[in-house]
C-alpha positions in Angstrom: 154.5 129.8 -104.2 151.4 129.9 -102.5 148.6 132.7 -103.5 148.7 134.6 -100.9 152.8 135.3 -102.1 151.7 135.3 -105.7 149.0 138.5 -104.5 151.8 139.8 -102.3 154.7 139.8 -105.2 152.3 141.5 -107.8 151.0 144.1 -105.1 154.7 145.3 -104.7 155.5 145.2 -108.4 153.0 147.2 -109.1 152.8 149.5 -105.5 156.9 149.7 -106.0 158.6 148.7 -109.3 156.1 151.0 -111.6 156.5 153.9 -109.4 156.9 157.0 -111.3 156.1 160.9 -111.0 153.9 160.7 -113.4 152.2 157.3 -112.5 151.9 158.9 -108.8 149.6 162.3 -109.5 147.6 160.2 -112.3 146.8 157.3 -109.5 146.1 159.5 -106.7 143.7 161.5 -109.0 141.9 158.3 -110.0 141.5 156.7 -106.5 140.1 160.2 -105.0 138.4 161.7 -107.7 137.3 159.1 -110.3 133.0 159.6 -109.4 133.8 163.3 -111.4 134.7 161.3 -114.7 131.9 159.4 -114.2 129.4 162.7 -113.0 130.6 164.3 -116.1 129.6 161.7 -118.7 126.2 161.1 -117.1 125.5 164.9 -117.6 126.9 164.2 -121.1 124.1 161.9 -121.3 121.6 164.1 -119.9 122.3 166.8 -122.3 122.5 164.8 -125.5 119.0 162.6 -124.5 117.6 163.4 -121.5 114.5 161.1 -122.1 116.7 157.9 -122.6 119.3 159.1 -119.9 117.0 158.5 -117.3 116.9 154.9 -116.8 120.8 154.2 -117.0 121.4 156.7 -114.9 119.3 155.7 -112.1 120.6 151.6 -112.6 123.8 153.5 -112.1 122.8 154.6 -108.5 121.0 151.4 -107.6 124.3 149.3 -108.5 126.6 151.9 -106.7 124.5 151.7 -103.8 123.8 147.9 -104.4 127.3 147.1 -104.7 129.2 149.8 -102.0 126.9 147.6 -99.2 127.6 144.4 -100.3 131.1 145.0 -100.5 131.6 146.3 -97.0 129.6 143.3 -95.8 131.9 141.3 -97.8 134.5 143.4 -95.6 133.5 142.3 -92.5 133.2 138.7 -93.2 136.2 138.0 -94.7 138.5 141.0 -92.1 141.4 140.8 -94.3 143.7 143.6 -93.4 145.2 146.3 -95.9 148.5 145.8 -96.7 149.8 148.8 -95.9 149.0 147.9 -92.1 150.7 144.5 -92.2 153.5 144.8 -95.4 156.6 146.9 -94.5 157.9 149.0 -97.7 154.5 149.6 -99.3 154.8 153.1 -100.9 151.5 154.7 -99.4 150.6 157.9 -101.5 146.7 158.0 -99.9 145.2 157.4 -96.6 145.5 153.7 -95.5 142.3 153.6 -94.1 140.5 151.6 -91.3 138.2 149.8 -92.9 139.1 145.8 -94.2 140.4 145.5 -97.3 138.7 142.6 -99.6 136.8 143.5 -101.4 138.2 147.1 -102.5 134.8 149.4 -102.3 136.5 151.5 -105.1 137.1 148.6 -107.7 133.9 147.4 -106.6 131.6 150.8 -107.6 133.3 151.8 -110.4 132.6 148.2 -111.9 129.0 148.6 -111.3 128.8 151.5 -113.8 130.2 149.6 -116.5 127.0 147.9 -117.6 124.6 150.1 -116.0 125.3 153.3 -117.3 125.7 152.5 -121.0 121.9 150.1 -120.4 119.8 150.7 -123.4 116.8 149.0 -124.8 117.3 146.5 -127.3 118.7 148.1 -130.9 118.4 151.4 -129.0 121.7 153.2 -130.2 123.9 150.1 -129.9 126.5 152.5 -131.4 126.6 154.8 -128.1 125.9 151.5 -125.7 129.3 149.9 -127.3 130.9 153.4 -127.3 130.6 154.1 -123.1 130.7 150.3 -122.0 134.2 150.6 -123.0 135.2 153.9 -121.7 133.7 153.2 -118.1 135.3 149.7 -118.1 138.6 151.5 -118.9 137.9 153.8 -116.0 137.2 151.1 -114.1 140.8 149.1 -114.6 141.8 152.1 -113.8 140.3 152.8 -110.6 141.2 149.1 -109.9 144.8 149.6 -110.9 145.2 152.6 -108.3 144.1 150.8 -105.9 146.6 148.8 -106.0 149.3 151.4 -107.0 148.4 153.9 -103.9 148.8 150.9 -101.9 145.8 150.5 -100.0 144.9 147.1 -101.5 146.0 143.6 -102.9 145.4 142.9 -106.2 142.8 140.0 -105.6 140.9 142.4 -103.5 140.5 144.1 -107.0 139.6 141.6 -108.7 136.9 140.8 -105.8 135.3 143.6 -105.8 135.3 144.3 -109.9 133.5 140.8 -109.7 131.1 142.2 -107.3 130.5 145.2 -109.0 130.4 143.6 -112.2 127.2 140.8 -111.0 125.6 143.5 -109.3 124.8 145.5 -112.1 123.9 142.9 -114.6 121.4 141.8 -111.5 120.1 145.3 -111.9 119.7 145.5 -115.4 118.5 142.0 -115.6 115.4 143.1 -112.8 114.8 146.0 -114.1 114.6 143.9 -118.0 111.7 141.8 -115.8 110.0 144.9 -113.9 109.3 146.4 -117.3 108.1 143.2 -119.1 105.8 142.5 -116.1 104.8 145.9 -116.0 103.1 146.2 -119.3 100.1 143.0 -118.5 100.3 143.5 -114.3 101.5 146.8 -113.3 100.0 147.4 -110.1 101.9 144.3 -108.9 104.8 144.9 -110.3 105.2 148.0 -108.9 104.0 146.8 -105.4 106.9 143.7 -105.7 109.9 146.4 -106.9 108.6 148.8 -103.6 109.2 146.0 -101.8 112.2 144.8 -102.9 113.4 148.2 -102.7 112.3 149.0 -99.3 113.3 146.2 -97.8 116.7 146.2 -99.1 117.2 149.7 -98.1 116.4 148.5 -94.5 118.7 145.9 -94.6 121.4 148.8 -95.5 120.2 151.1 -92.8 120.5 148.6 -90.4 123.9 147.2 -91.7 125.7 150.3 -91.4 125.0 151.0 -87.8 123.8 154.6 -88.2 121.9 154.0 -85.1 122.6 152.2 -81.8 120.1 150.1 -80.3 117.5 151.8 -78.5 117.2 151.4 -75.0 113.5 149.3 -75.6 115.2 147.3 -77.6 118.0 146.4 -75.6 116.0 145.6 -72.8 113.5 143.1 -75.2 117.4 142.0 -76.0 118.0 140.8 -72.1 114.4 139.3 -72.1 115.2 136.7 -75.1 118.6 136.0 -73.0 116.1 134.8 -70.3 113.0 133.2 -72.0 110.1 132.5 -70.2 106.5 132.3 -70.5 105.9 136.4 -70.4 107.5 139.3 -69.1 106.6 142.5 -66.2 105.1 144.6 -69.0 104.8 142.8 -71.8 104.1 139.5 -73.2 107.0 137.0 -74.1 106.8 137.0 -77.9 109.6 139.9 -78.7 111.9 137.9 -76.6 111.4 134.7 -78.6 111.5 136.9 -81.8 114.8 138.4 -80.8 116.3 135.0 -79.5 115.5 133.8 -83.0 117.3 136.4 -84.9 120.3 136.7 -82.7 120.4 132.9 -82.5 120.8 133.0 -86.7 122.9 136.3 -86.9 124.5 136.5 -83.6 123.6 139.0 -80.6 124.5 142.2 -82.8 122.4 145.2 -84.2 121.5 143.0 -87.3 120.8 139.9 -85.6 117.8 141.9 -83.6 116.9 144.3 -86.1 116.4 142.1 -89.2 113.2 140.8 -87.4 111.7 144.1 -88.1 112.6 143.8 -91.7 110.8 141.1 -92.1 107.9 141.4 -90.2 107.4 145.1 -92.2 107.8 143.3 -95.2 104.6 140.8 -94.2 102.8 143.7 -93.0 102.9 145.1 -96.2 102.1 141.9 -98.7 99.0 141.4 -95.7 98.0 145.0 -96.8 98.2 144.7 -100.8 96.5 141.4 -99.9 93.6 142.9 -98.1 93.3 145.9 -100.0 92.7 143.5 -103.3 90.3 141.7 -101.6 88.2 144.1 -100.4 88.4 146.6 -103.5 90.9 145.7 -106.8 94.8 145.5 -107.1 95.7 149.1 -107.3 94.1 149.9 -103.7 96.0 147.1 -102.4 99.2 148.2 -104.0 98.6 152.3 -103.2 97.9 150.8 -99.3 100.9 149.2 -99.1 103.1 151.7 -100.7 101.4 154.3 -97.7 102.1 152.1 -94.7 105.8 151.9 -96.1 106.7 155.2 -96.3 104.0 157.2 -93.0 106.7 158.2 -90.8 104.2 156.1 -88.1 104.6 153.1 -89.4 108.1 153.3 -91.7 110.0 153.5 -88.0 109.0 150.0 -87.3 110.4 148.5 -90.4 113.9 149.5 -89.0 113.3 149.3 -84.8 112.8 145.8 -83.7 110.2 147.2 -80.5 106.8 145.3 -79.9 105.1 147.2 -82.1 106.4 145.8 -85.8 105.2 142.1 -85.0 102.2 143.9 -83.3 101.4 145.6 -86.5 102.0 142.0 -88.0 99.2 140.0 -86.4 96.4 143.4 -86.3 97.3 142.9 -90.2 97.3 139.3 -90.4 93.7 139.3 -88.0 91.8 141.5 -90.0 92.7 139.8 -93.4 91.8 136.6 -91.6 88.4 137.9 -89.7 87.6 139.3 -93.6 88.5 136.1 -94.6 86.5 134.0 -92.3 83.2 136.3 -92.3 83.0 136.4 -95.9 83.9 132.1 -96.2 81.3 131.3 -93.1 78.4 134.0 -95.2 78.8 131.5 -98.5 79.0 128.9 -96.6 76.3 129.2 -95.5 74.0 130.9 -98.1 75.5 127.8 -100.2 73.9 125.0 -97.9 70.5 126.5 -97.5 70.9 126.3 -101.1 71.3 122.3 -101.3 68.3 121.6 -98.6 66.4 123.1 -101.0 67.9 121.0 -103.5 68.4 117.9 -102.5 69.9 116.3 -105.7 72.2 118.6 -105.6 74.1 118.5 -102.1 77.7 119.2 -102.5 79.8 118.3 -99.8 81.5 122.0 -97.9 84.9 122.5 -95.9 83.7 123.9 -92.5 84.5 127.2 -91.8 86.8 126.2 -88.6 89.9 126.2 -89.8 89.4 130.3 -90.5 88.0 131.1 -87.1 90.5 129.1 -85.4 93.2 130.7 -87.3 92.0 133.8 -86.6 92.1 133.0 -83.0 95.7 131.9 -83.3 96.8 135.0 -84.8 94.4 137.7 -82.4 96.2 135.3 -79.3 100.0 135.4 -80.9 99.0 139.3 -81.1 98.1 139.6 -77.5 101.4 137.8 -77.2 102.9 140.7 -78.3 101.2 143.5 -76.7 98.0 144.0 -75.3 96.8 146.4 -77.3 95.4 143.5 -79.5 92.5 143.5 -77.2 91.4 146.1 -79.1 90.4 143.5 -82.0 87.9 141.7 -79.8 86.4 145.4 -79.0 86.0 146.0 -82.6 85.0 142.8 -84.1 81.9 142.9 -81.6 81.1 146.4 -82.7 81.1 145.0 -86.6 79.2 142.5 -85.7 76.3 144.4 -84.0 76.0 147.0 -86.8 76.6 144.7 -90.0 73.2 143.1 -90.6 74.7 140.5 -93.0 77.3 139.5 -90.1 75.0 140.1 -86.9 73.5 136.4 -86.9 77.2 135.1 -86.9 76.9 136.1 -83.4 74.4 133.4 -82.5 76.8 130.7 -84.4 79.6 129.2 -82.6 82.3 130.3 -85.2 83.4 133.7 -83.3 83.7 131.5 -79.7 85.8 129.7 -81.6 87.8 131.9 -82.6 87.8 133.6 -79.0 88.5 130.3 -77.3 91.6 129.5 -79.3 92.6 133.0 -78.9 92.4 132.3 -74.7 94.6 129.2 -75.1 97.1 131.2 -77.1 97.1 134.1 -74.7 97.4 131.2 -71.5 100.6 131.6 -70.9 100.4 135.2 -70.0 98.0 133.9 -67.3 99.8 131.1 -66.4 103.3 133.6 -65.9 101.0 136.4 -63.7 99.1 133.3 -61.0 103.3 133.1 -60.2 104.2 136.9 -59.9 100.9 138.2 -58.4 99.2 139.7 -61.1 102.0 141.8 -61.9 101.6 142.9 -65.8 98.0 143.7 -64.6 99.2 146.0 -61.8 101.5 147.4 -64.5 99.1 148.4 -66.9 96.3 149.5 -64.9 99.4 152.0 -64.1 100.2 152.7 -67.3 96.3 153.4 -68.1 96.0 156.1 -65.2 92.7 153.9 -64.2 93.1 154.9 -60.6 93.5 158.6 -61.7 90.3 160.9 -61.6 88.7 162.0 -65.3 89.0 165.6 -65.9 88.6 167.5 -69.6 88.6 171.2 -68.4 92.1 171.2 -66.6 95.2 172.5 -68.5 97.3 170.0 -68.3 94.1 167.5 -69.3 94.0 170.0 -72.3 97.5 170.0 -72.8 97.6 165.8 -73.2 94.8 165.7 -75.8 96.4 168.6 -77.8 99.9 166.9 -77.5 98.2 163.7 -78.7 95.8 165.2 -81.2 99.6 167.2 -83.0 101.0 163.8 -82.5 98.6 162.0 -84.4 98.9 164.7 -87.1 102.6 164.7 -87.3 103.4 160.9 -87.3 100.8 160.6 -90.4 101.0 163.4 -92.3 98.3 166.6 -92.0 96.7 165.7 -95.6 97.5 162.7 -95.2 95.9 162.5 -91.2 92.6 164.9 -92.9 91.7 163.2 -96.2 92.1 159.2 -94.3 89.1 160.0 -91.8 87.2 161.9 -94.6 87.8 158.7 -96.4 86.8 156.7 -94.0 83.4 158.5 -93.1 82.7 158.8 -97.1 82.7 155.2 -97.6 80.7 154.4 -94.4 77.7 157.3 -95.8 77.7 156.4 -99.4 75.6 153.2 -98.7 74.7 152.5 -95.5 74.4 148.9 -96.2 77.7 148.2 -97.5 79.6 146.0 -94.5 83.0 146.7 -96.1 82.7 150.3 -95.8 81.5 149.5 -92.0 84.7 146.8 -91.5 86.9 149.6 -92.3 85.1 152.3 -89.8 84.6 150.2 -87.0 88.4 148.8 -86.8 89.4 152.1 -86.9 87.8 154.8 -85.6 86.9 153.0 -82.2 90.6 152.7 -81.5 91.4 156.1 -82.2 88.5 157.7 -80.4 89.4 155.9 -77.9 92.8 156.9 -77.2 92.1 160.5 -78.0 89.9 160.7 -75.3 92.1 158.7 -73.2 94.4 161.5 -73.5 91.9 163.6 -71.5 92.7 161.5 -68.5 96.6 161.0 -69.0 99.4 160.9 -70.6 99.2 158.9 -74.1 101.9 157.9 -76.4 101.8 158.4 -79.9 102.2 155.2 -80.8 99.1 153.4 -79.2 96.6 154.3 -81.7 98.8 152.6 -84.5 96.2 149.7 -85.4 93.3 151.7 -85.5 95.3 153.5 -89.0 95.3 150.0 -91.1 91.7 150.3 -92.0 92.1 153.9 -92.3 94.6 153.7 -94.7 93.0 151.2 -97.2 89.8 153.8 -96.9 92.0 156.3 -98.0 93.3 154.0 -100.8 89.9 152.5 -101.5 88.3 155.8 -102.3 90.5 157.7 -104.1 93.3 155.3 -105.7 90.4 153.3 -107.4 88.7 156.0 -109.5 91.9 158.2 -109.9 91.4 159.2 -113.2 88.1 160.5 -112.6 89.2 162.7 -109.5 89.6 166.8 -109.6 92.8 168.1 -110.6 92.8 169.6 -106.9 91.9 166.4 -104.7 94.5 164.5 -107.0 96.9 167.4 -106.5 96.8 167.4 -102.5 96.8 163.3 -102.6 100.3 163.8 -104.1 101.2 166.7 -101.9 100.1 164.4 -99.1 102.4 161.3 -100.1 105.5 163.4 -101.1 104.9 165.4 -98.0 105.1 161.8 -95.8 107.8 160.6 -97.6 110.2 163.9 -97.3 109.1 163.1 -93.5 110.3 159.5 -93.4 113.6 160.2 -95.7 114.4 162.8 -92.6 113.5 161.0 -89.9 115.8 158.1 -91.1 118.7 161.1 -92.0 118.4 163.3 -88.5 122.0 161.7 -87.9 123.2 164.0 -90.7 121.8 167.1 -89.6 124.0 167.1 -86.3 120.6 168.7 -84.5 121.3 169.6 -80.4 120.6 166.6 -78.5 116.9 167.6 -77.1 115.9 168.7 -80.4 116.9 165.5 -82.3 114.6 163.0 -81.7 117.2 160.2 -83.0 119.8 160.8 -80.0 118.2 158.7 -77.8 119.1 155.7 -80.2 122.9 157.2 -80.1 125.7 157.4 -77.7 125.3 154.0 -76.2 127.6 152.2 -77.8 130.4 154.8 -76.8 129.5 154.1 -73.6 129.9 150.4 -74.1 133.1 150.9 -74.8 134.4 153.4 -72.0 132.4 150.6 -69.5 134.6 148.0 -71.3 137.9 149.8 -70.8 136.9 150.4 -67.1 135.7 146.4 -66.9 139.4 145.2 -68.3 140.9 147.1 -65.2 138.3 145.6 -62.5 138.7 142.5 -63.9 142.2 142.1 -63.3 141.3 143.4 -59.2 139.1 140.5 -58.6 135.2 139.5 -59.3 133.1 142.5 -60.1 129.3 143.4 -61.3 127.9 146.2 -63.3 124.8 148.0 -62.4 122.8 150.8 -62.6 119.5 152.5 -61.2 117.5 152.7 -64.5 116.9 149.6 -67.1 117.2 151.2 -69.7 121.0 152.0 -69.2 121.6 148.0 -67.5 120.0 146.9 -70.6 122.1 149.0 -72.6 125.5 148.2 -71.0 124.4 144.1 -70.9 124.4 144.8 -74.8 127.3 146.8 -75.4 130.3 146.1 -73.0 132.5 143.8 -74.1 131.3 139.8 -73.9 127.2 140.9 -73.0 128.0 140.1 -69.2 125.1 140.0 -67.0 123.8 143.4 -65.7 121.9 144.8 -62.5 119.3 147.8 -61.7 119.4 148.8 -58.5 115.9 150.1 -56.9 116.7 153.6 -55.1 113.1 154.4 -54.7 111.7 153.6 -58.2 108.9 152.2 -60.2 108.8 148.3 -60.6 110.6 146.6 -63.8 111.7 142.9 -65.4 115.3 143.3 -63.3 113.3 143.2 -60.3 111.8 139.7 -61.1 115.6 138.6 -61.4 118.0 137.4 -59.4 120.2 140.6 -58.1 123.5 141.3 -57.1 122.7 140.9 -53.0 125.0 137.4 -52.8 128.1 139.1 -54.4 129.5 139.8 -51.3 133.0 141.3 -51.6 133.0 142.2 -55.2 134.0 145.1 -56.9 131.3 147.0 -58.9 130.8 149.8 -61.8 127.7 151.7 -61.1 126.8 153.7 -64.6 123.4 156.3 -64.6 122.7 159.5 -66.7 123.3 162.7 -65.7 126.5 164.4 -63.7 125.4 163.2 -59.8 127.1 162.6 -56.3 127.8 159.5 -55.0 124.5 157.3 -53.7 124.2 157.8 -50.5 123.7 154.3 -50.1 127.5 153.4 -51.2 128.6 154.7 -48.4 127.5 151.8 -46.3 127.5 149.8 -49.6 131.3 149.6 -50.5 134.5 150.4 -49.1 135.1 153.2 -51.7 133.6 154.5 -54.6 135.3 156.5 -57.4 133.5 158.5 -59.7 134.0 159.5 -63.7 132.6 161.4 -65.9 131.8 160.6 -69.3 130.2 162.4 -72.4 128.5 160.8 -75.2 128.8 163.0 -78.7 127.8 162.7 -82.4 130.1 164.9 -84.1 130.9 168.0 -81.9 127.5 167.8 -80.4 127.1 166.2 -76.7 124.6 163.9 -76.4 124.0 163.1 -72.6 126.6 162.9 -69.4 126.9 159.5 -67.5 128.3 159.5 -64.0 130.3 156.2 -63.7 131.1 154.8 -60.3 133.8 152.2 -59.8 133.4 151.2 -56.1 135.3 148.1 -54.3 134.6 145.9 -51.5 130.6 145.5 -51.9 129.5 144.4 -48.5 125.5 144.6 -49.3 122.6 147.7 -50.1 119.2 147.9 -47.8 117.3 148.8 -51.3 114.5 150.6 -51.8 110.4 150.1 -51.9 108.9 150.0 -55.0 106.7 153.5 -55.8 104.8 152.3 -58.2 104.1 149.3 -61.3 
């Protein structure tokens, strides 16, 4: 008898041979309502010591939450179906369910509590520890055993997920057992390494569950890394190698692109604790770090996989290398005028080079990733001409280093444009508005800067916005000769000034002023998180406000999904509704496919990009130009050559038929089809499935 018979025979013995009236309301109350025991003897605890109930009951919710995602990843790797959709006779008392069914989510969570909700300290009331480790492990068979009873799983998926649930919590306890230990001789790093731990695994959850589809940014960056080369119309080519690597290790899915963000977030943030220690002490490091991870700005990127979380990668990385190499090459030097004026004592130095020309490496992987970088040259310059300890490095060769190797890195950008006629350049002299005339008394000039200004505001925080830049400009007049005070103003508040006034002259998103808040935050930090204690009530009071306010921002900006807002009020739904339409394209693909060759195409990128990610088996997709600006699809190879093929044309909104098909195809039929979350429509596509393609006279590009 294999196991799989030996699982089988005890599922029905139990499922069938111990069925009972009695057995049958006491099982279906335990699979459906067994969290209420479990509620009701944590606010046992809470009223009996609410001081020492604190700590087990919040290991309780970290190994629920810990153990319910593991499990359903476990889920999806193994795909072993419930038994009562493959075994006939199984007595089914609950909903089956559509989800796998090893390991059993239930058995799983309910084991998680056993541990963590009796935790406490060493020869802390062992009595009451022994007392409810063995009630909740009772509930916990339990739970287990009506699992199996209900019949909506095997026994061994029981036993896999009590095991689960079981190791999760003693890895709770047993990290939070090291947190606190740590805590007590280096706090402010233990606390920075639990955020971090914490945040990132709450990303990896985010991202696992699929709350949000890929947005249409990312999608496109998705059909870049399908095509590598040595850059792209608009951007530079490192997202696309990013995203070829993660999809190459995790597959061409939502985690396999989005993981990258984890991880460059995470960096980000140990490249902020790093910095902030090293230009003040360990708690401004750690209190920077903790902002960037939870300012709605910033906190986006750590779950979006766009240009701008490897972009806030290398600003990060640059700056904590430029500190680096200015403060090295200053000793440096100081140390060997030093030994010519004493010669018996000449100690042989490291050059300086290696800093500079890693600096280079990371300001040219950054413009790599988006031109914004540029910015760091601007910036660095400025330092340099107001820093009199740092203005002679300019007559050294150590920043031409830096800017040469920076040039080589960048090359292939160059190399890329001398074969597409200067096209990115074209593009963002567009995007810029340079040809457009300079105005700052029209309304709709007026209307861009206060759009950006509320922007700015909103994205960081108001106290949060208010109290950086009175940070900033604190430090920079408490002594005018302090160059760490003027590192932090002058990689900041160029870039910022800069882009609000750019918003005189056009249209500016609220993203491009993102690097010129990493300074800005570790002012913010710097001045007030190191001399805490000796702060007023009220400053300390609004800081607080401040943080709790940005965090209450971030925790709904990741939960908007839940609010079931109308569509142009939520600004998630753009990142929703596409992966419906992946599979109503699919369904109409299987029915083209069995009428011959056909293409899929559509007149905006973001929706080709979209449908190349989410129809069934990624095919290759086309934008058709109708009279449009330039994009990457253009570059490609189109669908002119597919003489004779069948085609399904997809674009947003509820439109006639192209006037174009007419000529186009033999006959085009058209669909509607509405995207919702919940009862709430998102957007209407018009879907065209049109036979017989017999060639398109497109249109001129407008603009880049």
């Amino acid at each position: 008898m294999s196991l799989l018979d030996i699982d089988t025979y005890i599922f029905f013995f139990i499922n069938r041979d111990l069925k009972n009236s009695v057995f049958d309301t006491l099982m279906r109350l335990l699979t459906d309502r067994y969290y209420l025991l479990i509620l009701l003897l944590a606010v046992w605890l809470i009223i009996k010591d609410r001081k020492r109930a604190l700590i087990p009951i919040l290991l309780t919710v970290v190994s629920i939450a810990l153990s319910d995602w593991l499990s359903n990843m476990l889920k999806h790797l193994i795909e072993r179906i419930r038994p009562c959709h493959t075994l006939e006779g199984v007595s089914l008392l609950v909903g089956c369910g559509d989800s796998f069914s090893m390991p059993s989510n239930h058995a799983a969570n309910a084991s998680a509590i056993i541990f963590a909700l009796s935790y406490r300290p060493p020869g802390d009331m062992d009595s009451w520890k022994r007392w409810i480790c063995r009630l909740v492990a009772a509930i916990a068979v339990l739970v287990g055993f009506s699992r199996i009873y209900v019949g909506a799983h095997y026994p061994s998926d029981v036993i896999v997920g009590t095991s689960v649930g079981i190791a999760v919590s003693i890895l709770v306890i047993q990290l939070y057992k090291w947190s606190a230990f740590r805590f007590k001789s280096m706090p402010y790093s233990t606390v920075f390494l639990v955020s971090l731990l914490f945040f990132g695994l709450f990303r990896i959850y985010y991202i696992s569950r699929g709350i949000l589809d890929i947005s249409p940014d990312e999608a496109h960056y998705w059909e870049w890394s399908r095509r590598l080369d040595l850059s792209y119309y608009s951007k530079g080519p490192m997202i696309a190698y990013l995203i070829a690597l993660g999809t190459a290790v995790f597959g061409d899915n939502v985690f396999g692109i989005r993981i990258m963000a984890v991880i460059f977030y995470t960096l980000s943030t140990i490249l902020m604790y790093l910095l902030g220690k090293r230009l003040f002490d360990e708690r401004t490091g750690m209190a920077a770090a903790l902002l960037i991870q939870i300012v709605p700005l910033y906190s986006a990127y750590g779950v979006l996989f766009t240009i701008d979380s490897p972009f806030i990668f290398f600003w990060m990385l640059s700056l904590y290398l430029f500190w680096k190499a200015i403060q090295y090459t200053i000793h440096d030097t100081r140390y060997t005028i030093h030994d010519k004026k004493h010669a018996s004592c000449i100690v042989h130095h490291a050059s300086p080079a290696m800093h500079w020309i890693l600096l280079g490496v990371s300001v040219g992987l950054g413009l790599l990733t988006k031109y914004t970088m540029v910015f760091f040259y601007a910036c660095a310059l400025l330092f340099f001409l107001v820093s009199k300890q740092h203005r002679g490095l300019l007559v050294t060769r150590w920043p031409y280093i830096s800017l040469i190797t920076s040039l080589i890195v960048f090359s292939p950008v160059i190399v890329w444009n001398t074969s597409y006629d200067w096209v990115t350049l074209k593009h963002t002299v567009g995007q810029a508005h340079i040809s457009d005339q300079w105005s700052v008394v029209g309304s709709r000039s007026l209307k861009n800067f206060f759009e950006f200004l509320g922007s700015q505001i909103g994205i960081i925080t108001p106290i949060l916005f208010f109290m950086m830049f009175y940070a900033i400009f604190k430090l920079k007049s408490k002594d005018a000769e302090e160059y760490r005070s003027k590192f932090l103003f002058w990689f900041s508040i160029p870039v910022l000034l800069f882009f609000l006034l750019k918003s005189l002259h056009g249209k500016v998103q609220a993203n491009w002023a993102l690097p010129g808040y990493a300074t800005g935050f570790l002012a913010l930090s710097g001045l007030f998180a190191s001399r805490w204690e000796s702060l007023k009530k009220g400053i300390r009071s609004a800081i607080i406000i401040g943080v709790v306010l940005s965090l209450a921002a971030t925790v709904i900006a990741h939960s908007l999904t839940f609010f079931n807002l109308p569509a142009k009020k939520d600004p998630s739904a753009r990142l929703r509704g596409w992966k419906g339409l992946g599979v109503e394209v699919s369904r109409l693909s299987d029915e083209m496919a069995q009428k011959g060759p056909y293409f899929i195409f559509s007149d905006q990128y973001q929706v080709s990009s979209e449908l190349a990610f989410y129809v069934k088996g990624h095919p290759m997709t086309y934008c058709i130009n109708m009279g449009r600006r330039m994009n990457q699809y253009d570059l490609w190879p189109g669908f002119d050559n597919l003489i004779h093929s069948n085609a399904i044309f997809v674009t947003i909104g509820n439109v006639r038929t192209p006037e174009i098909f007419a000529t186009g195809f033999d006959r085009c039929e058209k669909n509607i089809f509405n995207a919702y979350t919940g009862d709430r429509k998102l957007r209407e596509y018009s879907i065209f499935t049109c036979y017989d393609f017999k060639g398109i006279q497109q249109g001129k590009i407008t603009s880049y």
